[in-house]
C-alpha positions as CSV (number, residue, x, y, z in Angstrom):
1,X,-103.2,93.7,-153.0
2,X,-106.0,90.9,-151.6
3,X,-102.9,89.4,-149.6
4,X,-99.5,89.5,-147.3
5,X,-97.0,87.0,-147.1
6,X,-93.9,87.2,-144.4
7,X,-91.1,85.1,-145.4
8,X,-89.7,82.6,-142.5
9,X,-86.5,84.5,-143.4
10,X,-87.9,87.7,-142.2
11,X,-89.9,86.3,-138.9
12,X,-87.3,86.9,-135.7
13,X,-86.1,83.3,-134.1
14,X,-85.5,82.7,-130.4
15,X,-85.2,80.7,-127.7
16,X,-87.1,81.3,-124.2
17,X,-86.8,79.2,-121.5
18,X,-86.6,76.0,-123.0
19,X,-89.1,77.0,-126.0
20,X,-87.6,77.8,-129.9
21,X,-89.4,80.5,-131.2
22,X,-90.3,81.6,-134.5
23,X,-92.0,85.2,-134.7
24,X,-94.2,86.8,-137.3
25,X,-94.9,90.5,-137.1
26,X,-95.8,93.6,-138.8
27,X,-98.7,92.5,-140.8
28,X,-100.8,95.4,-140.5
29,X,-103.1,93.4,-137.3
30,X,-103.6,93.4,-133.7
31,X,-103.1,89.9,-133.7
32,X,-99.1,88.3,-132.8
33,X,-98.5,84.9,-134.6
34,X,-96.2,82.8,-133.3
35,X,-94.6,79.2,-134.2
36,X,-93.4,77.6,-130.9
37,X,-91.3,74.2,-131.2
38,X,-90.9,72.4,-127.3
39,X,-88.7,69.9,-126.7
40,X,-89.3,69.7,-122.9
41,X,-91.4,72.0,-121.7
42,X,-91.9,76.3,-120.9
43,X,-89.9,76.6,-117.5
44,X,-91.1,80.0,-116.8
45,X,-94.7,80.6,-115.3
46,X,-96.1,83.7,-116.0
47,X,-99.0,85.9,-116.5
48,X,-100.0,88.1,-119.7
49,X,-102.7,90.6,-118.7
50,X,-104.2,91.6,-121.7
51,X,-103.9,88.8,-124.6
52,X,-105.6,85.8,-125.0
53,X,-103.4,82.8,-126.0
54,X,-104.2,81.2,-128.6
55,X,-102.8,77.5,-129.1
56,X,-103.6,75.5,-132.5
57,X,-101.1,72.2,-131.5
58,X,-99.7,70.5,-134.8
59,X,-97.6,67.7,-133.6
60,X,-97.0,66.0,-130.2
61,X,-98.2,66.0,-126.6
62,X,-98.1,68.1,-123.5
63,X,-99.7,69.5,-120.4
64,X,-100.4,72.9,-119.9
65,X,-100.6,74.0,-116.0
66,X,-102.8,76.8,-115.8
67,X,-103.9,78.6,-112.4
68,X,-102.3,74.7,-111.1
69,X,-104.9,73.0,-113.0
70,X,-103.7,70.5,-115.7
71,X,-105.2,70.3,-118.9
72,X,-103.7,67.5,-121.8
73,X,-103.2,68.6,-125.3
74,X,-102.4,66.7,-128.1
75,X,-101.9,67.5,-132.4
76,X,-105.0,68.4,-133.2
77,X,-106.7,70.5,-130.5
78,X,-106.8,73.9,-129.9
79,X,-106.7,75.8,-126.5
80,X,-107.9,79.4,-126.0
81,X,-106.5,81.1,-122.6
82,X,-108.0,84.2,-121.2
83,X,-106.1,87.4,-120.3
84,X,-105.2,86.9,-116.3
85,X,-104.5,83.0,-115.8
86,X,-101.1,81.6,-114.6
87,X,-99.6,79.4,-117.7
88,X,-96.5,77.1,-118.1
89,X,-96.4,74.3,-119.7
90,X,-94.1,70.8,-120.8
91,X,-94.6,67.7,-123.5
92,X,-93.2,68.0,-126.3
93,X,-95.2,69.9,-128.9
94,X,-95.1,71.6,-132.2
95,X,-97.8,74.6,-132.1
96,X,-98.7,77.8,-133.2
97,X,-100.0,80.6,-130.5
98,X,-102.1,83.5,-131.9
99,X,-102.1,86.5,-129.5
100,X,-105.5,88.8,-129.2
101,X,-104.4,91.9,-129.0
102,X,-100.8,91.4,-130.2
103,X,-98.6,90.5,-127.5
104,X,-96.6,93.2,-125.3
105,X,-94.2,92.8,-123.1
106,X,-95.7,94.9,-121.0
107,X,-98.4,92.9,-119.8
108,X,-96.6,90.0,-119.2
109,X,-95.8,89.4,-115.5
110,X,-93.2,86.5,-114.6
111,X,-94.3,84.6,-111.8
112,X,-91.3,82.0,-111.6
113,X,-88.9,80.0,-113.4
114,X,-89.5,76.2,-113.1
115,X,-86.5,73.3,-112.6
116,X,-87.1,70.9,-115.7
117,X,-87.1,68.1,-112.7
118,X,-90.1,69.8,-111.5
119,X,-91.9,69.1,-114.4
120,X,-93.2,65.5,-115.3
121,X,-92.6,62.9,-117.8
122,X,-95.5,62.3,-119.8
């Protein structure tokens, strides 16, 4: 078989930290791909040691706060985050994040949890 399809019905579906969730795994990669929906924002800043994030953004707008710089996204761009750098983020977007290597809870460090009021109205 040239190809692998995982049904939405078979992803897993979550909520983190103000972020909906929709999870595809097991397809036979080192890659982890992941449809995020974001109403507000990701109130939780943290660190993932060994993946690089991956954003492709398909609707909306947002700012994503990494090592406290801000950097504007809108439908349409893509941003590529190297392993080690401080991320949260808020807008409200509709995206898809691509881990390299798939993501592991084990490199993820939690720096803090953010107050939505800390976070600014774009």
């Amino acid at each position: 078989m040239g190809y692998k399809i995982i049904r939405n019905e078979n992803a897993s579906h979550f909520n983190k930290n103000g972020v909906d969730f929709t999870g595809y795994e097991d397809f036979g990669m080192d890659l982890g791909i992941v449809i995020e929906n974001v109403e507000k924002g990701h109130f939780e800043e943290f660190v993932h040691e060994k993946s690089t994030f991956i954003y492709i953004f398909l609707e909306g707008k947002g700012v994503f706060v990494l090592n406290d710089e801000e950097v504007s996204v809108k439908a349409g761009d893509i941003l590529i985050i190297e392993p080690g750098t401080r991320i949260y983020y808020y807008g409200s977007l509709k995206q898809i994040l691509i881990t390299s290597p798939k993501w592991d809870a084990a490199y993820e460090r939690h720096i803090r949890i953010l107050a939505e009021d800390e976070l600014r109205n774009l």
